[in-house]
C-alpha positions in Angstrom: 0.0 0.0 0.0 1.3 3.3 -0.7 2.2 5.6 2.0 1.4 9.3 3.1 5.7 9.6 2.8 5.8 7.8 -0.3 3.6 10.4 -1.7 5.1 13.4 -0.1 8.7 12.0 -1.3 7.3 11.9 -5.0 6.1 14.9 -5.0 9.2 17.1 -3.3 9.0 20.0 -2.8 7.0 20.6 -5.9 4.5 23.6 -5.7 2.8 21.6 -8.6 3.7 18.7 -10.2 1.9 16.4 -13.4 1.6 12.7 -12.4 0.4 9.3 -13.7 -1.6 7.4 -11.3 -3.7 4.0 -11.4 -6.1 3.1 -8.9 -9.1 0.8 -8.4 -12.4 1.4 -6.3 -15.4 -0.3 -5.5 -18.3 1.1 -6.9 -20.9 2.4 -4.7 -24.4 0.9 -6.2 -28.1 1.3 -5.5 -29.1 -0.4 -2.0 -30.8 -3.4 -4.0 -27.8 -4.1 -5.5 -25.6 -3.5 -2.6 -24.0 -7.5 -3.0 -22.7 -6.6 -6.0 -19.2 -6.9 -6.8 -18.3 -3.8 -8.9 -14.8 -2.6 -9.0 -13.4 0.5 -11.4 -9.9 0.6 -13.0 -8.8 3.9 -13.7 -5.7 5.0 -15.2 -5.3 9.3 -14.7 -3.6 12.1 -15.7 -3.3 14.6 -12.9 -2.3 17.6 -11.8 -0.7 17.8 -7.8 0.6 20.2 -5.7 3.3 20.0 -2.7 4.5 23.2 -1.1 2.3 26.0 -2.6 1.6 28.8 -0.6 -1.3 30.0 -2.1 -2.6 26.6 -2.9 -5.7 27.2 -1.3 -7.0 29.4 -4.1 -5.8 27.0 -6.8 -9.7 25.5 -7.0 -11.4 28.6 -6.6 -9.1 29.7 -9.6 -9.9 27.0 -11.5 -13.4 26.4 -11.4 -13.9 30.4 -12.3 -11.7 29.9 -15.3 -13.5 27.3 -16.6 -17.0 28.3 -15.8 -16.2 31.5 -17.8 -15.9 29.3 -21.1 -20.1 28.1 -20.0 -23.0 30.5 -21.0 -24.0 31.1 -17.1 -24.6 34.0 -14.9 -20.7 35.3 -14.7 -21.5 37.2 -11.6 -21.8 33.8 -9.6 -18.9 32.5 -11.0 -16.9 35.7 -10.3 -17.9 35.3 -6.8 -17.2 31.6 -6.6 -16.0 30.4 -3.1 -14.7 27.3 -2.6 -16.2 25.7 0.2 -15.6 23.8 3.4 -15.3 19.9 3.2 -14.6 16.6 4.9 -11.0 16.8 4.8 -8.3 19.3 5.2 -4.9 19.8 3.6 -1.7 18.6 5.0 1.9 20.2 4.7 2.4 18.4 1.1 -1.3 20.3 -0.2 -2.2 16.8 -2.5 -2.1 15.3 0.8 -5.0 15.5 2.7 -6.9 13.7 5.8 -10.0 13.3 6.5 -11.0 15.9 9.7 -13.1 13.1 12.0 -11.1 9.7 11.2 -7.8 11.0 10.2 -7.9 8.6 7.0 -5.8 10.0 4.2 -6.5 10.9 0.6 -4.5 11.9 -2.7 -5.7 15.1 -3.3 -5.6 15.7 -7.5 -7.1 17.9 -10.5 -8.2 15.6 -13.3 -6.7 16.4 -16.9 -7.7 13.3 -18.5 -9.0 9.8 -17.3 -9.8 6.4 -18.4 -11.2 3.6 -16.6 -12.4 0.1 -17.2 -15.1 -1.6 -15.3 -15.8 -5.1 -13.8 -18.8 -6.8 -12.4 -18.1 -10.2 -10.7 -14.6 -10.3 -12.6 -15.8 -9.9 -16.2 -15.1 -6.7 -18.0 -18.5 -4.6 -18.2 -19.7 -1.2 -20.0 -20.5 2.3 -18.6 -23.7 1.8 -19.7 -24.3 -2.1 -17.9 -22.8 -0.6 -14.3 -25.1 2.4 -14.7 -27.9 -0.2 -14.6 -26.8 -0.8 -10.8 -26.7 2.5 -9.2 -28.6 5.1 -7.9 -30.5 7.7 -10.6 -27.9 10.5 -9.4 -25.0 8.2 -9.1 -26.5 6.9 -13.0 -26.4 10.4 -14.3 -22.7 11.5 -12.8 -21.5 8.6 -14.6 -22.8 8.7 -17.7 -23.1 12.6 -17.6 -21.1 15.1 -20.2 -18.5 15.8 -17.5 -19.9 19.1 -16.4 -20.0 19.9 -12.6 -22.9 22.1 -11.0 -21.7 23.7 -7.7 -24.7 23.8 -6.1 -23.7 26.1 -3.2 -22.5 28.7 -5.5 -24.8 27.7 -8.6 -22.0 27.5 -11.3 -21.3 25.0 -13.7 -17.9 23.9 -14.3 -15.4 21.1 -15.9 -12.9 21.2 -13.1 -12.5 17.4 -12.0 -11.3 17.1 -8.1 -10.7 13.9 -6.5 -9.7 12.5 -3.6 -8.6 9.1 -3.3 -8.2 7.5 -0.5 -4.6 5.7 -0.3 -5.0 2.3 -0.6 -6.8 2.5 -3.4 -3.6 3.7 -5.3 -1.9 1.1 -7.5 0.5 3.2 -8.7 1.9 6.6 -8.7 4.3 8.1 -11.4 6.0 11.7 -11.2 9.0 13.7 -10.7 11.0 10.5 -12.7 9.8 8.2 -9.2 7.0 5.6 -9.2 5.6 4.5 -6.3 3.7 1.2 -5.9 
C-alpha cells in the first residue's frame, strides 16, 4: 500500500507537479444491488501540488476559469467560493486527511482519465454498471463531464478527487514511481 511519505517524497518540494496514477475502487451501487461486486480501474492524468503557498485558491481559480468558457450567470462564477469539506490539507497540499477519522487521501485535478469496469470479474460497459446505481450516481457517470456547484450555482469542468490511499496502484511523477 502506498504511504502518506511515499507520496510526499514523489512529489518534493513541488509547488505543482503532473503525475500518472492508477487506482481501483469499489463502486458504490443502489441499496438493491448493494451485493454486488463492482470494481473500477482507472488509469489518470493529474495535476498535484506540494508546497504551494497559495494553494488554497488553486480551486477557486480554476473552477472560475472554466466556468467563464459556459453561458452562465458570470456574476456567480466571479464570486465563486470554494467551500468547506470533509478533509483538510496537509503540509504536502495533495495530501490530505480526513477531519473526523484521520484517514488520508491523494488530493488531484483531473486532466484526462480512463477507466475500465468489472462486475463479478468480467469486463462490463458504462452503460451495464449504470444499470446498478442510484439515478444520481446513474447520471454522474454517464453525464457530459460538467460539474454544478450547487452552493454557489456555477457549472464547471474542473474534476477534483480525492482518493483515499489504498486504493492507489500506482503513482508516477517527478522520474519516481511509487507502488
Amino acid at each position: 500500500m502506498i504511504k502518506a511519505q511515499d507520496i510526499i517524497n514523489a512529489i518534493g518540494n513541488k509547488a505543482s507537479t503532473f503525475a500518472g496514477i492508477e487506482y481501483k475502487t469499489r463502486v458504490q451501487t443502489a441499496a438493491k444491488h448493494k451485493n454486488l461486486n463492482i470494481q473500477k480501474y482507472t488509469k489518470a492524468n493529474v495535476q498535484l501540488f506540494g508546497t504551494m503557498a497559495e494553494a488554497q485558491a488553486v480551486y477557486a481559480n480554476a473552477v472560475k476559469k472554466a466556468a467563464g468558457k459556459i453561458e452562465q450567470d458570470q456574476t456567480k462564477v466571479n464570486e465563486f467560493q470554494a467551500q468547506d469539506n470533509y478533509f483538510e490539507h496537509t503540509d504536502c497540499f495533495s495530501l490530505v486527511e480526513h477531519k473526523d477519522t484521520k484517514k488520508q487521501y491523494l488530493y488531484a485535478f483531473f486532466n484526462n482519465a480512463s477507466s475500465v469496469y468489472t462486475i463479478g470479474g468480467k469486463i462490463a460497459t458504462k452503460e451495464t454498471v449504470a444499470e446498478y446505481l442510484t439515478p444520481s450516481a446513474r447520471e454522474r457517470l454517464l453525464g457530459d463531464g460538467i460539474v454544478h456547484n450547487k452552493a454557489n450555482d456555477v457549472l464547471h469542468t474542473i474534476q477534483v478527487r480525492t482518493i483515499a490511499l489504498e486504493n492507489i496502484v500506482e503513482l508516477r511523477t517527478n522520474g519516481v514511481t511509487v507502488n
